[in-house]
N, C-alpha and C positions, 0 to 999 in steps of 0.2 A: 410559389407566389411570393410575392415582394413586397413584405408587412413593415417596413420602414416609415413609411407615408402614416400607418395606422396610428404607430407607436406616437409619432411627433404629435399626430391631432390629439392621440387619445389614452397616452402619458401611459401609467399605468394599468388601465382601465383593462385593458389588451389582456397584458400578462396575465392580470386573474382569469381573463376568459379563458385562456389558454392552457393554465392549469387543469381547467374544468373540460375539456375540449379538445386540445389543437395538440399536433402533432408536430413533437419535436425530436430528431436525431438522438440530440444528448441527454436525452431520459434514461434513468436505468430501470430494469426490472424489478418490480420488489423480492425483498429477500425469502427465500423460502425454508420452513422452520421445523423441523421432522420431533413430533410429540414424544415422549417418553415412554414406552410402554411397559409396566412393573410386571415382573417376574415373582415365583413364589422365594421366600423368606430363605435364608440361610443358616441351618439351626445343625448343631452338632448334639449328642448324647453321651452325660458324664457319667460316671462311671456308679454301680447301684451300692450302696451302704444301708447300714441297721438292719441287716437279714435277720429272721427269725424266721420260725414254723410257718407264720400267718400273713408278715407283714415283711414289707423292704422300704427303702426310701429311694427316691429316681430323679432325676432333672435333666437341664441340658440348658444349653444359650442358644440366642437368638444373636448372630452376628450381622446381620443383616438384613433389612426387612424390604428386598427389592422393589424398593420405589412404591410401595405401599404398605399402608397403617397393617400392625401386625395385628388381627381381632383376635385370634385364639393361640395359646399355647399352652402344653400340656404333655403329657407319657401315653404312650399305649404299650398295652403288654399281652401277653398269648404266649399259652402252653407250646402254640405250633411255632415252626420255627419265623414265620413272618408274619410279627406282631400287629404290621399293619389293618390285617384283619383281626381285630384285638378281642379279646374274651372281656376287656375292660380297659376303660380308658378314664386319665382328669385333664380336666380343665384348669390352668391358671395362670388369670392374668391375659394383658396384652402389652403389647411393647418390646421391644425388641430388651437384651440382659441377660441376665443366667435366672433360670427359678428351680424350687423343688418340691415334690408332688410325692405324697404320701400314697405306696399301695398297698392293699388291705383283700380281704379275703381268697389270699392263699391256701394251698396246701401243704402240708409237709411233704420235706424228701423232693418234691418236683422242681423241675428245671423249667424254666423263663426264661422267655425273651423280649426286650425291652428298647422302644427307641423316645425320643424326645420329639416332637411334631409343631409346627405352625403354621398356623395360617393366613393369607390375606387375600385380597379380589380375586390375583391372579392363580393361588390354588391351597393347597397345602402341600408343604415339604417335611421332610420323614431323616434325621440322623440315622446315623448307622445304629446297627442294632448290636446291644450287648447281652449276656445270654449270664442267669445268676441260679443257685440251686439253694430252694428256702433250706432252714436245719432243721432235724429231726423234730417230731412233735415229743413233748415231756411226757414221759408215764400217767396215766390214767391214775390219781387217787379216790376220787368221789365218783357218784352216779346220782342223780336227781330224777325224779318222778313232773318233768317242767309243767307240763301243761295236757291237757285229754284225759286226765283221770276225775272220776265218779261221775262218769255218764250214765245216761240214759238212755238204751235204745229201743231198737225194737228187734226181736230176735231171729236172727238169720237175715240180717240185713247190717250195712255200713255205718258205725257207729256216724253221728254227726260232725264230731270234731277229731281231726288228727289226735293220736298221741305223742309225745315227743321226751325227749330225753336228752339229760344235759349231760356233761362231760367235762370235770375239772381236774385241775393239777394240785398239787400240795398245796400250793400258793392259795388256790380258786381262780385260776383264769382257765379258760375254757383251752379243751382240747379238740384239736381237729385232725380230722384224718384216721380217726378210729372206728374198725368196725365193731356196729353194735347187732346182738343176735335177737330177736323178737320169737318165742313162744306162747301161745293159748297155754295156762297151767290147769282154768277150772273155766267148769260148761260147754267147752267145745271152741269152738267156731275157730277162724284163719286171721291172718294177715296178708298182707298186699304183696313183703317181700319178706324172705326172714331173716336179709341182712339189710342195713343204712347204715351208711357212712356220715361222722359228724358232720358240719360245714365248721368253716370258720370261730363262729359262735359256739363251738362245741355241741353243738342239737344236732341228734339224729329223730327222726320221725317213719312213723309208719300209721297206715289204716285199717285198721281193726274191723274185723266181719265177726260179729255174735252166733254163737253156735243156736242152736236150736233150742234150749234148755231156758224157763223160764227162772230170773233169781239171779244170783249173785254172779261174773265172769270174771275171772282173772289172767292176767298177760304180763308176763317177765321178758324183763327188759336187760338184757347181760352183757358186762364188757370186761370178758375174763372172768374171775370172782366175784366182781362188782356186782350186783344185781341191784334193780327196783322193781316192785309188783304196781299194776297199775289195775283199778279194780272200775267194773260198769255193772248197771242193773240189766236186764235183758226182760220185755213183755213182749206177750203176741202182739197188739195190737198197742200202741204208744197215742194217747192222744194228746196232741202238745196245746190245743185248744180248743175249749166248746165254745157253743154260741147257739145262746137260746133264741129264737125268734116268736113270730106270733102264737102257732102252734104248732111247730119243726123245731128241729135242733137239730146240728151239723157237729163235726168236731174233725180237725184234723193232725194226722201225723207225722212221726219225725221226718220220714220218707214221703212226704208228701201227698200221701191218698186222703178223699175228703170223702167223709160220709155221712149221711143225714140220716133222719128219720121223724116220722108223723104226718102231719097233713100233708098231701101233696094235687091238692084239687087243679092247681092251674102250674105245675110241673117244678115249687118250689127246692123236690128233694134232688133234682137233676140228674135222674138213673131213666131218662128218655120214656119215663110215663108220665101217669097222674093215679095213679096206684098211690092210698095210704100206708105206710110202714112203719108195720109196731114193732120192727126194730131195726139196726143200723143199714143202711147197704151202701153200697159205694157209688159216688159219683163218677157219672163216664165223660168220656171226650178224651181223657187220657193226660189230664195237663196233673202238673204237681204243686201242689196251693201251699204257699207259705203263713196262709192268711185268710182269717173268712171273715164274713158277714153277715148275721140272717137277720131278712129283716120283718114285715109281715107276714108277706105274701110272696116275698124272694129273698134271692140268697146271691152274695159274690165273693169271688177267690181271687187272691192277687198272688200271682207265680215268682217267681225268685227272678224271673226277667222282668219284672215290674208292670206287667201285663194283667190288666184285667178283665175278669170274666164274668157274666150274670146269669141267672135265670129264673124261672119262675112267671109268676103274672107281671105283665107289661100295662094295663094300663098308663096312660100320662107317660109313656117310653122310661120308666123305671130302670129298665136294664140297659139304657144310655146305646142302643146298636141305631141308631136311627129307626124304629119302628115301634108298635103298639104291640105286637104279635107277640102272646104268651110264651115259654121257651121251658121246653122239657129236658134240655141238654144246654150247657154255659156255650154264651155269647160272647164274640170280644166285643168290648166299649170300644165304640168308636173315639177318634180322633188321636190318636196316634201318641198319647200321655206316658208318661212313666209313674204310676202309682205308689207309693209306699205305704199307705195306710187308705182304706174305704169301711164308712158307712154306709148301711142301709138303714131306713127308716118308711114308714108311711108307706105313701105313694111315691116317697124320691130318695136318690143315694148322692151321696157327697165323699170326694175323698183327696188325699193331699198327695201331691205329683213330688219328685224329686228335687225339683227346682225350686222347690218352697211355697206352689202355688195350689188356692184352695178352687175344684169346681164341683159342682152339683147339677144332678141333671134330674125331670122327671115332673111330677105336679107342681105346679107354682102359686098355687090359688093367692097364698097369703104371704107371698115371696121367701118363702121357706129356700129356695135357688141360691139368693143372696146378690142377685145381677140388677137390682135396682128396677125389676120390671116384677108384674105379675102373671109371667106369662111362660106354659108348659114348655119345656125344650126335651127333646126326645136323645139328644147326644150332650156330654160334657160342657157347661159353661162357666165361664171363671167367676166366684165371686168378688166383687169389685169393691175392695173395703182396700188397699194398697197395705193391708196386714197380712203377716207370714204368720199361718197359726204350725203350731206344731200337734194338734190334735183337731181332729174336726171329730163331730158324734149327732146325726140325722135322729132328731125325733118325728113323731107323725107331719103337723102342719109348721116345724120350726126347726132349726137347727142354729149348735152351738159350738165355737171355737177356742181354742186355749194357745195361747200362744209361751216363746219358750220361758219369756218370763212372767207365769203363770196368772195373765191374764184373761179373764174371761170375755166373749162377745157374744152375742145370741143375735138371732135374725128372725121374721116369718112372723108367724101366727103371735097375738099375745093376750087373748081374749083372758084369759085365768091368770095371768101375770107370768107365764109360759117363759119370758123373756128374762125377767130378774132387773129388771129397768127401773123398777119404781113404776111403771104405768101399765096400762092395755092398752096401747096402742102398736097397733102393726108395724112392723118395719122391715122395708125393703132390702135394705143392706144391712151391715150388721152395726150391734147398739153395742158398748159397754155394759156388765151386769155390776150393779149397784154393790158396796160391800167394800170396796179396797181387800175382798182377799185373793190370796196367793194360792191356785188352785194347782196340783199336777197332776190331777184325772178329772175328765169329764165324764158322763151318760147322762143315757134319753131315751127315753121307750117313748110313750103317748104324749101327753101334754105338762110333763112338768121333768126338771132339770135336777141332778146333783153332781157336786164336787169336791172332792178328797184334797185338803189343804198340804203344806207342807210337814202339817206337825201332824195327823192324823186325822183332824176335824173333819168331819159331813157336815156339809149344807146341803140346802133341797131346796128349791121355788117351784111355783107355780100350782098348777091345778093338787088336789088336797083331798077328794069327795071320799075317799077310802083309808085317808090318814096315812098313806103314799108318801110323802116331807116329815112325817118320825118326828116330828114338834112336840106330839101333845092333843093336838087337834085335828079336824078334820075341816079348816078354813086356808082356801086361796091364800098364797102367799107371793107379793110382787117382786118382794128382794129375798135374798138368801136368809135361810133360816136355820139355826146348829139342829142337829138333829139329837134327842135328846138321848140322856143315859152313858153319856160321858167313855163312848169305847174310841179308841183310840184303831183305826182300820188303815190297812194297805191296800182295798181295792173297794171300787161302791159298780152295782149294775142296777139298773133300774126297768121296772116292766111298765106295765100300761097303771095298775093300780095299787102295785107296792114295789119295794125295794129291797136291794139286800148288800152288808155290807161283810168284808173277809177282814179277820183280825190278824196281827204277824203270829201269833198263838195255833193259826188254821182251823178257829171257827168262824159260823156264819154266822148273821144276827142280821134276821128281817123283819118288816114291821109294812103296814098298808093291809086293804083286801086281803083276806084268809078264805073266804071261799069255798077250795077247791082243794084247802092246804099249802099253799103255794107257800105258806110262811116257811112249813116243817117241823112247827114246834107240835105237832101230833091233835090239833085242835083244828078248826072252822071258825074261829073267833077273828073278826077284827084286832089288829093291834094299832095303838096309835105311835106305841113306842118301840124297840124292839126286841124280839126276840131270841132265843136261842134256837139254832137249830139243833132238832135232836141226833142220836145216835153215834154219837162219840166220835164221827171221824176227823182226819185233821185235813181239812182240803187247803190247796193251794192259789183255788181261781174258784170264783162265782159266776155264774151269766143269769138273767133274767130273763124270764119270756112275759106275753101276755099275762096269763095265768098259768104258768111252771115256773119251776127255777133249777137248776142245774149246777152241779159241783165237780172238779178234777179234786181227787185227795193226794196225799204224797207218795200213794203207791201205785199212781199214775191209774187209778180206776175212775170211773164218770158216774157219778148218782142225780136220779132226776126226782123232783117230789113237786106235786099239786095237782093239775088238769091230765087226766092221762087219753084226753078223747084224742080218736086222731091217732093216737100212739106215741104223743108227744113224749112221754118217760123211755120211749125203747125199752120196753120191759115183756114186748111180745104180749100186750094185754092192752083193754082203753081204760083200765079199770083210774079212778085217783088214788094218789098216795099221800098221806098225811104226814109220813115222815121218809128220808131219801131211801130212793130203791136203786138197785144197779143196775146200770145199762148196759144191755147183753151186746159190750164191745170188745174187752179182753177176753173172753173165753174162750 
């Protein structure tokens, strides 16, 4: 066609159409432009310096970093001869340069191989590999006793903690690569291996099995002449905690078996009846409980997987499995938590998760729960206060929080001044407790609270009709009140209508309702202040029940004294005791 005629009428007009449009001859194609596509880094391996027994020093350059940013470089190294599959490897840096990477836990006398490595998009590239042999490790001067000595276990089973053994030079820097020989000297029992080798750090370790013999065990630890003795106690039966409940007690040990004993009318003791037991028997199901709880009328264990487990009476879903149904043998709590600490209380159990977070499940009358509502949940529900407490402690219709810097909150019920608020009035979620003190222990049995200060102090609130709060009196108290008689204590447990508190000395000193004897001071008398418990032992831990009370002493035996109905003392009697009897659990 013959566009001449167009151009005259319509000047340039044309041209740009044509651009857009028309077809001319002398166009050229566009140019076409082939992307760059980056390859892995270009990195060499310098040669290794500062050998020693332990340590070496390694690097390399990066001469290259094929058309992309370098993200990583670094050393790998291995016994085998292709470090690329490294026993160890550093990181440092990015960018392409020379750098240099400290390595560390060697052996002596052994030969390494070593390359310098980087990476970017397109992959990671590996310098050649150089090959180094550490120096002899230094003679053995010292032997150290580091860590696992004066345990406690239980005999004919796995102490709880490694032992271990250090290893220095004349200097004091540690020796590695030495064997150390492990022997049982007194009591009997084994080890795991009867040779380890130090690491790095100069520690060698091994696992101690206790012979069978109750009392003193000793294990030598030799490297050549060198010698350390590492020495453990050995009982039959090790209870590493009690826990009084309403009218049961539970206690569990180093190895994990829980065992209870007393009331067990709606299946609180967990040996898959409702059989009373006037003395210990063991919990079945088979789990190993790092942790207990007992609480009226149940009882929960929390396992070293952080799993927890309930049983007993279910009322109001107490043992959190979604249901109402009594349980003769442990339940797992629903919802799928990781536990580190549980209360039981009342009609409802509360405990704190791993993630910092508090929930409660079970009666909610007086929102004792903490969820802002008044209303029964039969599985785990969060308390909804947006505070991390680091203790939670269930009393009957209330429960109270402490967080890590030692403040206190209550929730629930506040009719007796339960709460520590200043007022009675009920609260859903949780309240602040009046005082500005700095608490690091909470309890809570029934209706009133106490808390062990930083400096040793007791305070008490709330309900009082037994002289329970150690004031002086037997009147309601809204805010914290010291408890009197000026003892300075490292633990407080609190029951339905008295209290007891442990001194760093390893006495008791209790004070409320006498009763039954629950004090221990060998009377039935009311105390309003308190008292000594008698019988000279030095316990380490207190628990409170209902009406009992319950002690560990330092030679790991369990004494119970007050209400023995039920068989709550485990003493194989329902007889009460006015002062502690022992519980036929060591024997």
């Amino acid at each position: 066609m013959n566009r001449s005629w167009l151009k005259t009428l319509f000047g340039g007009a044309v041209a740009a159409l044509c651009v857009a449009g028309c077809s001319d001859s002398s166009t050229q194609p566009p140019e076409t432009i082939t992307p760059t596509v980056p390859t892995p880094p270009t990195v060499t391996t310098n040669s290794v310096s500062g050998i020693t027994s332990t340590t070496a020093t390694a690097g390399g350059q990066v001469t290259a970093d094929g058309g992309a940013s370098v993200t990583a470089r670094g050393v790998v190294w291995s016994a085998s001869p292709n470090p690329t599959v490294a026993n160890d490897h550093t990181t440092d840096g990015t960018g392409t340069g020379s750098f240099v990477s400290s390595i560390t836990d060697l052996l002596p006398e052994e030969t390494y191989h070593v390359r310098a490595y980087a990476t970017n998009s397109a992959g990671t590239a590996y310098g050649q590999a150089i090959s180094f042999t550490t120096e002899p490790a230094p003679p053995p001067a010292a032997v150290e006793a580091l860590f696992g000595n004066d345990q406690e276990g239980q005999t004919g089973h796995d102490l709880p903690d490694l032992v271990g053994l250090r290893v220095t030079d004349a200097d004091g820097n540690p020796v590695a690569g030495v064997v150390v020989a492990w022997a049982p000297t007194g009591g009997g029992g084994s080890v795991a291996a009867a040779e380890s080798t130090t690491n790095s750090a100069g520690v060698a370790t091994s696992r101690w099995t206790l012979g069978p013999d109750q009392g003193e065990h000793q294990l030598m630890a030799a490297v050549d002449s060198l010698k350390a003795t590492f020495r453990a106690t050995g009982f039959p039966t090790v209870p590493v905690l009690v826990h009084a409940g309403g009218e049961h007690t539970c206690a569990h040990t180093f190895t994990g078996e829980a065992y209870c004993w007393g009331y067990n009318h709606v299946g609180q003791i967990g040996d898959g009846t409702t059989t009373d037991r006037l003395t210990p028997v063991r919990v079945q199901g088979g789990h190993s409980f790092t942790g207990l709880s007992a609480g009226v009328i149940h009882t929960c264990g929390r396992t070293a997987g952080l799993q927890l487990f309930c049983w007993g009476g279910n009322p109001w879903g107490r043992l959190g499995d979604g249901t109402q149904t009594n349980r003769s043998l442990p339940v797992f709590v629903a919802g799928g938590h990781s536990f580190v600490q549980v209360s039981s209380g009342g009609g409802h159990t509360c405990g704190r998760t791993s993630d910092g977070e508090t929930f409660c499940w079970g009666r909610n009358l007086r929102g004792q729960l903490g969820d802002g509502t008044t209303t029964d949940h039969w599985v785990p529900v969060r308390v909804t206060s947006g505070i991390t407490f680091a203790q939670v402690s269930a009393g009957d219709f209330h429960t109270c929080g402490l967080t890590s810097a030692g403040e206190a909150y209550c929730w629930g019920s506040n009719a007796d001044g339960n709460l520590g608020d200043g007022s009675t009035e009920t609260r859903v979620t949780p309240v602040p407790v009046d005082g500005g003190h700095r608490f690091v222990q909470l309890t809570s049995r029934w209706r009133h609270h106490c808390g062990l200060t930083t400096g040793g102090e007791a305070y008490c609130w709330g309900w009082n009709t037994g002289g329970q709060l150690g004031d002086g009196t037997d009147t309601d108290r809204p805010t914290p009140v010291p408890v009197a008689g000026g003892h300075s204590f490292v633990q407080l447990s609190t029951g339905s209508l008295h209290s007891c508190g442990l001194t760093a000395a390893g006495q008791i000193y209790c004070w409320g309702r006498n009763s039954y004897g629950e004090l221990g001071d060998g009377t039935t008398e009311r105390r309003l202040t308190p008292v000594l418990v008698q019988g000279g032992h030095h316990f380490t831990l207190v628990s409170v029940g209902n009406r009992h009370t319950c002690g560990r002493t330092a030679e790991m035996h369990v004494y119970c004294w007050g209400q023995g109905k039920y068989g709550a003392l485990g003493v194989g009697a329902t007889d009460d005791a006015l002062i502690p009897v022992r519980v036929q659990l060591n024997d």
